[in-house]
C-alpha positions in Angstrom: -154.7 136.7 8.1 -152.7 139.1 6.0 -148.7 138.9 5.2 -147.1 142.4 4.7 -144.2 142.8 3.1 -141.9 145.7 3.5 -139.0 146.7 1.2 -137.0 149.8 2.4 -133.8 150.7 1.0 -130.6 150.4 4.2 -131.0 154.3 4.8 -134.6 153.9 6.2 -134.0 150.5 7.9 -133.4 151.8 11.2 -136.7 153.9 10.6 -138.9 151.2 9.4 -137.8 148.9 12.3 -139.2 151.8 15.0 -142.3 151.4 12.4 -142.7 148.4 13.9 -141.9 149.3 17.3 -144.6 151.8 17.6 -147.4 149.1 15.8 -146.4 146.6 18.4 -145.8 144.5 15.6 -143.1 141.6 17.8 -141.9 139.3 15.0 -141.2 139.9 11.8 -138.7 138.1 9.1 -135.9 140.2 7.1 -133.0 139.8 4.5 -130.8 141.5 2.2 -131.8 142.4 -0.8 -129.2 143.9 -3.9 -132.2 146.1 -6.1 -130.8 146.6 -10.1 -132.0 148.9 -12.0 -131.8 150.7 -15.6 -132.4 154.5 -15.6 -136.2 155.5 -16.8 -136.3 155.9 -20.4 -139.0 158.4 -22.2 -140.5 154.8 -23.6 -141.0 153.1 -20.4 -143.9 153.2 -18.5 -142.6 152.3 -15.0 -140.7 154.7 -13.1 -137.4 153.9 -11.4 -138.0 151.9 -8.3 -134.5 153.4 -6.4 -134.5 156.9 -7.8 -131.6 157.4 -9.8 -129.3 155.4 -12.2 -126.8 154.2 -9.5 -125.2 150.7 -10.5 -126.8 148.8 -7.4 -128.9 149.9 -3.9 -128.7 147.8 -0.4 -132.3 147.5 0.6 -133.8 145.1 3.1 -137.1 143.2 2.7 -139.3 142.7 6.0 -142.2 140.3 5.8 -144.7 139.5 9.1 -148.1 137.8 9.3 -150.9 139.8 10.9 -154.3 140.1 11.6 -156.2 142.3 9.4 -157.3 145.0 11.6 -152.8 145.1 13.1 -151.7 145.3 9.1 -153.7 147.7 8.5 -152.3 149.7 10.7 -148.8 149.0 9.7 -149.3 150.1 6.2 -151.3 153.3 7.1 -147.7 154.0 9.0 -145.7 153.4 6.3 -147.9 155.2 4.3 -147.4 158.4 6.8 -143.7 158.1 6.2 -143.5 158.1 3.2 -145.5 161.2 3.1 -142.6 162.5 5.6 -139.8 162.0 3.9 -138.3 164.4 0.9 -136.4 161.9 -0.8 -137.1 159.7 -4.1 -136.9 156.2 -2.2 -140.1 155.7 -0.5 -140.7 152.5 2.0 -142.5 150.1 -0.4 -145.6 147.9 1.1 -147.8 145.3 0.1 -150.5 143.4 2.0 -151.8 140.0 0.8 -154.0 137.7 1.7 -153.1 134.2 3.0 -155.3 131.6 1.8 -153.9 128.9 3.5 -151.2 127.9 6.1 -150.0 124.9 8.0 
């Protein structure tokens, strides 16, 4: 069993929620998230997460439990997005394992 977890800033929320719509993905979690950030300096090796040195960005975070083979699929979706989009503030994914649940 895999958990994926989905953070998308509120512009793409409508978009990532037809995401899951066309992976016939039926429940799925989600909250508010406020995402901080500093603007990219020439000595830091990370580059900046929301795209520009705005004070604050209203993003949501999605997180569902799925079967390998179903998040798979899910993140090859995202992954097609992002390819789609000509912006600087992709859909961010993760998949993890789940070791153990109750």
């Amino acid at each position: 069993m895999k958990v994926v977890v989905i953070f998308c800033v509120k512009a793409f929320y409508d978009d990532l929620k037809q995401i899951y719509n066309k992976a016939e993905i039926s429940a799925y979690s989600e909250f508010d998230v406020k995402g901080y950030t500093k603007k990219k300096s020439d000595k830091s090796n990370t580059s900046n997460w929301f795209g520009s040195g705005k004070d604050h960005y209203d993003s949501a975070a999605t997180f569902t439990f799925l079967e390998e083979e179903k998040a798979t699929d899910l993140f090859k979706q995202i992954e097609k997005f992002n390819l789609s989009i000509k912006c600087c503030s992709p859909m961010h994914a993760y998949v993890l394992d789940v070791e153990k649940f109750i």
